[in-house]
N, C-alpha and C positions, 0 to 999 in steps of 0.2 A: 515458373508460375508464382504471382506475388501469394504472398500470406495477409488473409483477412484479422485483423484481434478483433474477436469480442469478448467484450468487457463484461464482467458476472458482476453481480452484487457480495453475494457468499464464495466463500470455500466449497459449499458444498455445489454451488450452482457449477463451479467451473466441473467439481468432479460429474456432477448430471449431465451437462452437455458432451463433454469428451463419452462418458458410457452411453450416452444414446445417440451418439455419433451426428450430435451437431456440429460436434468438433475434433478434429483427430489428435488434437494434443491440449493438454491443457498444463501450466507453471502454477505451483504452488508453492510459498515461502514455507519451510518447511523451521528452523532456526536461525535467530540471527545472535551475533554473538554479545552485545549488549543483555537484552530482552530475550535471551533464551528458545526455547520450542516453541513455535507457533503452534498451540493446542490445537488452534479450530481449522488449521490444515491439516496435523496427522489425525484430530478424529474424522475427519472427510476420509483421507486415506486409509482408514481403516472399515468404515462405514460401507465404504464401494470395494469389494471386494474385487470385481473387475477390471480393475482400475491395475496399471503397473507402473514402477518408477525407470523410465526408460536413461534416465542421463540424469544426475546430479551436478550443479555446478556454484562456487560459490559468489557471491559480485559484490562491490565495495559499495556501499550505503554514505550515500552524502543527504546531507537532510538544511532545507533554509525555509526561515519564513517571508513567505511569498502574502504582500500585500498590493491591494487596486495603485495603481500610478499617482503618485501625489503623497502617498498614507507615507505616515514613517511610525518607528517603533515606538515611542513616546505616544502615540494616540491610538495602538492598538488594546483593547478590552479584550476581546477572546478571539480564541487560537481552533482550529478544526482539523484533526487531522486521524488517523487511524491507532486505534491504544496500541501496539504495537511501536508506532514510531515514536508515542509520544516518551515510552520506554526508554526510548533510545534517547531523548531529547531532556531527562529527569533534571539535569543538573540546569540545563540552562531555563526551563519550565521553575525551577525553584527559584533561580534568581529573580525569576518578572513573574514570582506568583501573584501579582494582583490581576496579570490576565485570568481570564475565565477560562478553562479548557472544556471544548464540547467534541467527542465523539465522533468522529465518522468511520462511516464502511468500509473510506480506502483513502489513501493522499492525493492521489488524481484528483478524486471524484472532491476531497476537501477544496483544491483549487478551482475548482470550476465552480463549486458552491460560493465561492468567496467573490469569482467574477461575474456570477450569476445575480447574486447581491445586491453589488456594487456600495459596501457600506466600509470607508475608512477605517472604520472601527475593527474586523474584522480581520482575521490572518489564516494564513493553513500553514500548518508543517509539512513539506512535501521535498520532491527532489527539484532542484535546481530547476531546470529544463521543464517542468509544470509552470513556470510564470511565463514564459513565452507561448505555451502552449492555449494559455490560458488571460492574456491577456494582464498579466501581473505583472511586478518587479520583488526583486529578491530585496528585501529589508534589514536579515541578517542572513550568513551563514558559518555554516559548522556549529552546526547545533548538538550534532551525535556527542555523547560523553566520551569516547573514543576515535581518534583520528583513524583506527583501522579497522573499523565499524564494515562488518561485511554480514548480507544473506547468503544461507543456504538455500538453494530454488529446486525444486521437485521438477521434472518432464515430467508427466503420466499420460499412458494413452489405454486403451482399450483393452484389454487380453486379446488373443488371437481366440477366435471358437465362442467368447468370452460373451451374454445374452447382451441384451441393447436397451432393456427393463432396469431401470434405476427407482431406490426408496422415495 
């Protein structure tokens, strides 16, 4: 039987749905080895106390900036992509600090903002495989500070017995 993703906006949203059995598993980056603990996942996991870590696993973090077709790095202004990765991305974000860095929820969601757009100006830090997804071309890559740039990902699903009433 295939598997549905849905996409949360929060940490906390993914831990809500899995405890009110919208969904029976939910992934959470829990540390990456750049950029350290993701705070706003283990306080999700800590918050939902129904919540269990079923399987840990860790996976290698490639990160490029993905811009509209045509755009090249010399006419990007700001960059959109999730504080977490932009961690990850410190050294090369200081070499072209005169881009702007704006904030987002998640690197997907940065790519799709970016082809949603459609402004040359514009980039996201995201993984590879978001420019296709999204209608973009990779502009540069290997941007992580570290070529063995990996996350730590959380499984959580539900306790067994475990209520279905989330904060």
């Amino acid at each position: 039987m295939p598997r549905t993703l849905m996409p949360c906006r929060t940490f906390d949203d993914v831990a809500r749905a899995v405890v009110n059995g919208h969904a029976d598993y939910g992934v959470l980056p829990v540390e990456n080895l750049i950029a350290g603990p993701v705070h706003e996942a283990l306080d999700a996991l800590a918050r939902f106390e129904s919540l269990e870590r079923v399987r840990e696993l860790s996976l290698p973090i490639r990160l490029a900036l993905l811009g509209l077709p045509g755009a090249e790095l010399q006419g990007i202004r700001q960059v959109l992509s999730h504080p977490v990765a932009l961690k990850q991305c410190a050294r090369w974000l200081w070499e072209h600090r005169l881009i702007t860095v704006v904030e987002a929820h998640d690197t997907a969601g940065a790519a799709r903002m970016v082809g949603i757009r459609r402004d040359p100006t514009v980039a996201a830090i995201a993984a590879p495989w978001a420019a296709e997804q999204y209608g973009l071309v990779v502009l540069a890559e290997g941007l992580e500070d570290r070529y063995d740039n990996a996350t730590r990902f959380a499984l959580v699903r539900r306790r067994r017995g475990a209520a279905t009433a989330a904060p």
